[in-house]
N, C-alpha and C positions, 0 to 999 in steps of 0.2 A: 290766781296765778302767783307764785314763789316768784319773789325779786332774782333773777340770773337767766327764769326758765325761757323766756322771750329772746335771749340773745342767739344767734341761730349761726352756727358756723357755716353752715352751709349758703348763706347769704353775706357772710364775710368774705368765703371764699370767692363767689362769684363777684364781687365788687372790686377786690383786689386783679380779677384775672380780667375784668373790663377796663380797669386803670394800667395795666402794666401789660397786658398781653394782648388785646387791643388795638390800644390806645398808645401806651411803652412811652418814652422818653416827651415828659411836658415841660421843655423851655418857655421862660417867661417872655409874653407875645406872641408865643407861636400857635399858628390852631389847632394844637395837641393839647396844649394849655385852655386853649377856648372849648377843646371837645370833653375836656376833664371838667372844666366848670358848667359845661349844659349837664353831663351827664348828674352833676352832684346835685346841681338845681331839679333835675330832672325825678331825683329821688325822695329831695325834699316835699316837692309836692304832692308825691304817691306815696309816701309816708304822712300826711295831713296836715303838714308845717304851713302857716301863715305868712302873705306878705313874702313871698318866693322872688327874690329878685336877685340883679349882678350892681355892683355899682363899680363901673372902671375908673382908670386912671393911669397917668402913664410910666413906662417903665423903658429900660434898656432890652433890647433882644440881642440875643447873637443868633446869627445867619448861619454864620462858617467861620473855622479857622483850622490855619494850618500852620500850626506851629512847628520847627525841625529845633533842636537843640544837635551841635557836636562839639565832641570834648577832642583833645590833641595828646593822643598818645606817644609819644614820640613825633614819629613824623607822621605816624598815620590821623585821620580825623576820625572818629567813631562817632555814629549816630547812638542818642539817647532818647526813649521813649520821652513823651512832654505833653502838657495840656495846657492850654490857658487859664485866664482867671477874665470872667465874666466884668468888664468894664475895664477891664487895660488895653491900651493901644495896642496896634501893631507896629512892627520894627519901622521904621521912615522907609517910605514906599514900596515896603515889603520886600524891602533888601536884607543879606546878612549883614549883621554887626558882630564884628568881633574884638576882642579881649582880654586881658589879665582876669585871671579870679582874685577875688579878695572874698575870703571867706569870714561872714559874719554870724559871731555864735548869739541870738538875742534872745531875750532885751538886753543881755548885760553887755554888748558890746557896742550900744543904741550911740554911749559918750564920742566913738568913733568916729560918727558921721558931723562931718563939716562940710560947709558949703565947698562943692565943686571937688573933694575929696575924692569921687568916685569914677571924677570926667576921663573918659577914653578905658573904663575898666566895666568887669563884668560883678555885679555882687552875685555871693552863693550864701541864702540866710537861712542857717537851722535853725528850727525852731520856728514860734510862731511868727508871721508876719506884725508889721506892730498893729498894737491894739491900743495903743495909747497915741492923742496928734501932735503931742512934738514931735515922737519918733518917726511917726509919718512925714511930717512936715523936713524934717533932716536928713529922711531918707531919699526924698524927692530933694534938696537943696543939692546934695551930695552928686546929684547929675550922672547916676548911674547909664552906662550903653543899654543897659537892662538886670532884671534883676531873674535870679532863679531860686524857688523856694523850694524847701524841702522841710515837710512837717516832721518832726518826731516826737506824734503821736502814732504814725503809721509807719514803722518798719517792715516796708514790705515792696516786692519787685513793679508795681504799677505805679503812674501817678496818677494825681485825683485832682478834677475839677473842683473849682472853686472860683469865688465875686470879690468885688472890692468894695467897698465901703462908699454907694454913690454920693453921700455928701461931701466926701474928705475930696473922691474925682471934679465935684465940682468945685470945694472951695479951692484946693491945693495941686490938683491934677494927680496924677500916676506914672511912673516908670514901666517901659514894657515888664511884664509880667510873666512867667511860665512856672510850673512847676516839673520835676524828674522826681524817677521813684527813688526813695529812699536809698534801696540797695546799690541802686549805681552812684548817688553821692560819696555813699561808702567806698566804694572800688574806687572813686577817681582820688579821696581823703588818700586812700591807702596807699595809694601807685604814685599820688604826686603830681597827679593834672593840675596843670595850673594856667591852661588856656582855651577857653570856649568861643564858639558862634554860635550865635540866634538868630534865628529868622521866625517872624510872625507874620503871616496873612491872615487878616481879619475883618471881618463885614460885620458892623453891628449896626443898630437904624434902632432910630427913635420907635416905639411900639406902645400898646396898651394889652394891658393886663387886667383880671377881672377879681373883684371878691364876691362871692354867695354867701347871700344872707336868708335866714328863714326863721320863723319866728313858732315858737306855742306856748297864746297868753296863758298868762295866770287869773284865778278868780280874783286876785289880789295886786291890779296892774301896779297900786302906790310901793309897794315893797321894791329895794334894790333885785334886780333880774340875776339871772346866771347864765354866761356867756361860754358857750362849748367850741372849742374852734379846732383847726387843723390846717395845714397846706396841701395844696394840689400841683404845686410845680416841681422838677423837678434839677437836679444838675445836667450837666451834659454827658453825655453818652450809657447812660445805664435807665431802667425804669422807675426809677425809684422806689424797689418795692419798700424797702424798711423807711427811706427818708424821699416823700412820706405819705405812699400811700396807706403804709399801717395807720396813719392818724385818722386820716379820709376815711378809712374802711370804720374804723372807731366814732367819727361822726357818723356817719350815718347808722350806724346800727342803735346809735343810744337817742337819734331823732326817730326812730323806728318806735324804739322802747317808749320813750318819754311819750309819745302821740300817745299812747294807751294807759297812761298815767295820770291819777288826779293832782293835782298843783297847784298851789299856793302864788307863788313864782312862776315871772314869764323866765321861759327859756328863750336862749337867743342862738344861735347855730350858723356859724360862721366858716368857710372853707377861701384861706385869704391864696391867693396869686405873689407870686415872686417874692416869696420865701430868701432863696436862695440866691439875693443879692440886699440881706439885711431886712428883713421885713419890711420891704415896699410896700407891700399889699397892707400890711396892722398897720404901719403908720401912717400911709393914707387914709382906713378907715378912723382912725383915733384923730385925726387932724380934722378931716370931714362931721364928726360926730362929737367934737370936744365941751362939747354942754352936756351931750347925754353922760358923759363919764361918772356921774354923780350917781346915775340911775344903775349902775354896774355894780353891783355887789360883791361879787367872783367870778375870775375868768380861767376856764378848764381847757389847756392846751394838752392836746396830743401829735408827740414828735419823734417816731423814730423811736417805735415798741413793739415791733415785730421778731426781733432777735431769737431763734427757738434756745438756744445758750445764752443767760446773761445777769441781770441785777435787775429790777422794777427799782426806779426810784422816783421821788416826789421831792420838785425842788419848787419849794412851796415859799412863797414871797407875801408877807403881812405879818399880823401878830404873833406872838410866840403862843396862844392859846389857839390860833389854826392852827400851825404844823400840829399841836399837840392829837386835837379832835380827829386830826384830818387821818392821822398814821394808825391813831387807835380806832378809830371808825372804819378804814380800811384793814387790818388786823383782824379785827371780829369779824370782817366777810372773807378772812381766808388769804390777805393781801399783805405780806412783811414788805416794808420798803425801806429802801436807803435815802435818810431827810439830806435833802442839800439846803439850804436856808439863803444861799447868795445869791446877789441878784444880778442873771446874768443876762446879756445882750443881743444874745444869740438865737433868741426862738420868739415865736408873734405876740407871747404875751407879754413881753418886754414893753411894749410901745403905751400898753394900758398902764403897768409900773409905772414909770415916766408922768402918767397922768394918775396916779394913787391910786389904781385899782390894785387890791389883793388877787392872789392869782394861784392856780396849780399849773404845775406842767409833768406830766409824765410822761417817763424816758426807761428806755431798757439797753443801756451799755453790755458790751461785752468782752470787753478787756480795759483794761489798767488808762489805755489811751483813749477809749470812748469804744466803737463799732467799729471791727477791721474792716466791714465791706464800705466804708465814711467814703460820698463820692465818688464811687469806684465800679466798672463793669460789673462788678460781684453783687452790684445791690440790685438783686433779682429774684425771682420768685423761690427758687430753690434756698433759699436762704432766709426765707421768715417763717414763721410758727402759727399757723390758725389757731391752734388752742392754745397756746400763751395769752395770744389777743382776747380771746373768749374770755380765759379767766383774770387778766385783767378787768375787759368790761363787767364780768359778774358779780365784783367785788365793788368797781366804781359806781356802777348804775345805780345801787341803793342807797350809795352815801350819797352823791347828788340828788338822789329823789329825798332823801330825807330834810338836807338841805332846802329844797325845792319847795317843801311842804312846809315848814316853823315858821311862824308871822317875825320869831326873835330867835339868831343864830347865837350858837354859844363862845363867842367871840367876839371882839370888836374889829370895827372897818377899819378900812385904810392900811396904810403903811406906817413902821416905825421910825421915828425919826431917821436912823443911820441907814435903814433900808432907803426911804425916801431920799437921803440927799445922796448916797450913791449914783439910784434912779434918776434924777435930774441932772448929775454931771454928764452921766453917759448918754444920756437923750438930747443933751445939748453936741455934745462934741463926736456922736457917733449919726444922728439923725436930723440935729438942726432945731429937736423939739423946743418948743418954752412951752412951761406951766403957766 
């Protein structure tokens, strides 16, 4: 059998149409999320995976909300499409609050915020929400009535769900939260709004969320293993076909492959729960499992690669002699990728970083700002590619198995120093980790 011949789109596609067509929208704790994790356990063990198990842990659910946002056009009020963000309050007793905007362009405008600078006003912040905790911390001081985001990376007429950062909610707390689509921030910029109400109705409750794990030893258990993972949750209101059931579909077809593979290396195969409020699910397992980290060699995430228009890229975290093997080994199976080398916070192999596991993660953008359909009703079946996914996996499957196979990789372990101490700021200050 030819390394790629085993990958079977016809089994891609049925997986994807059980997780999104189905099954459709997996919020974390809910039992769409529980039905995505039987289903994936379920495949593990009819694909031949060992030690087939869930290990829970707890998380944030959302129930419902009903956010209204309106802006004041003159005298009239005009409703604005809006969504919440997965771990912000709702407005005090589910009343309007209303407001002054005070438009913040950040980060560069972060020096802005002083304690109680925002009391009895509404913020409107382009750009990213902070990502750094003084900002957080200042933005919360500042005692905003609520806050309304607007990404620009997505210029376009919907808005998009999105979480908050559960540690910074517990150490520091949150400001109500919504986001509006882009375009109408633009209209109200251009006209001169300069007065909003919010109102948020929201139900969120304590819940548990699951990881599946599956294992296939190697003849060589002493050897560091290689760790394949994905998420199965998704945002609110859409199925997640690209973010991410394309990952999901991606495990399991290479737990498929690998079962019929000789191996060196134990494979680990991992499908983590609650993604989509900061990897809850990785850094539960990583906190749970912080002895085994030693035994982790490489960890192979897939996030949001189904794009049929886009870029394959590999933001590849450890030596500079991986990135080198990794691009030119996928190359020779027909794979050109865009190296990202930084180490970012945002996807589940972060949490093993943090703990000095080297790591891939492969992503397929599709514009300048990431993926138009990011969080959004669009992210739906009509909108990913089965044979993109295909040939990605048919170019990945044989460098991992090659991997899989060498008692000695041609690179060394761990992290570089500056990758490393990156890793550990951010795992302290975005997840609570210590090393």
């Amino acid at each position: 059998m030819k390394a790629g011949d085993a990958i079977d789109e016809r089994r891609l596609l049925r997986d994807w149409e059980v997780l999104c067509s189905e099954i459709g929208e997996r919020r974390a704790g809910t039992d769409n999320e529980r039905r995505a994790a039987k289903y994936v356990g379920d495949q593990f063990t009819a694909a031949g995976l060992t030690d087939v198990h869930e290990e829970e842990f707890p998380c944030t659910s959302l129930r419902r909300a009903l956010p209204e946002v309106h802006a004041r056009h003159g005298s009239r009020w005009v409703e604005t499409p809006a969504m919440t963000l997965v771990g912000a309050p709702g407005t005090p007793g589910g009343r309007w609050v209303e407001g002054e905007l005070v438009w913040l362009e950040m980060p560069e405008n972060a020096g802005r915020l002083k304690p109680g600078s925002l009391r009895g006003r509404i913020a409107v912040i382009f750009g990213p929400l902070p990502t750094v905790e003084s900002h957080h911390r200042a933005l919360v001081a500042a005692a905003p009535l609520a806050v309304i985001h607007v990404d620009d990376r997505l210029p376009f007429a919907w808005a998009k769900s999105d979480g908050v950062y559960p540690q910074w909610v517990r150490r520091h707390g949150v400001p109500v939260t919504v986001t509006v689509p882009y375009t109408m921030a633009w209209a109200w910029r251009r006209t001169g709004v300069d007065r909003a109400r919010v109102q948020v109705r929201i139900e969120q409750v304590a819940a548990v969320s699951q990881n599946v794990i599956g294992m296939l030893p190697g003849r060589d258990p002493g050897l560091p293993e290689i760790l394949v993972s994905a998420h199965h949750d998704t945002q609110c209101g859409n199925p997640g076909a690209d973010d991410n059931a394309s990952g999901v579909v991606c495990l399991l077809e290479l737990a498929r492959y690998f079962a019929a593979q000789p191996r060196r290396r134990t494979l680990r195969f991992i499908s983590f729960g609650t993604e989509e409020q900061l990897s809850v699910g990785a850094a539960a397992y990583v906190q749970r499992h912080r002895s085994a980290m030693k035994r982790i060699g490489l960890v192979v995430n897939f996030d949001s690669v189904g794009s049929p228009l886009g870029h394959f890229e590999l933001w590849c975290v450890g030596a500079p002699a991986l990135a080198r093997h990794s691009t030119r080994a996928l190359a020779r199976r027909g794979l050109d990728v865009r190296l990202q080398t930084e180490v970012t916070p945002f996807v589940d192999n972060f949490p093993f970083n943090q703990a000095g596991v080297p790591s891939w993660w492969l992503y397929r953008p599709n514009f300048s700002g990431g993926r138009w359909q990011h969080h959004s009703p669009h992210d739906t079946m009509e909108n990913i590619s089965v044979p993109e996914v295909a040939r990605l996996l048919r170019a990945v499957a044989p460098v991992v198995g090659d991997l899989a196979g060498r008692a000695k990789w041609p690179f060394p372990q761990g992290l570089p120093a500056g990758q490393r101490t990156v890793a550990r700021r951010l795992g302290r200050e975005l997840f609570g980790l210590q090393r």
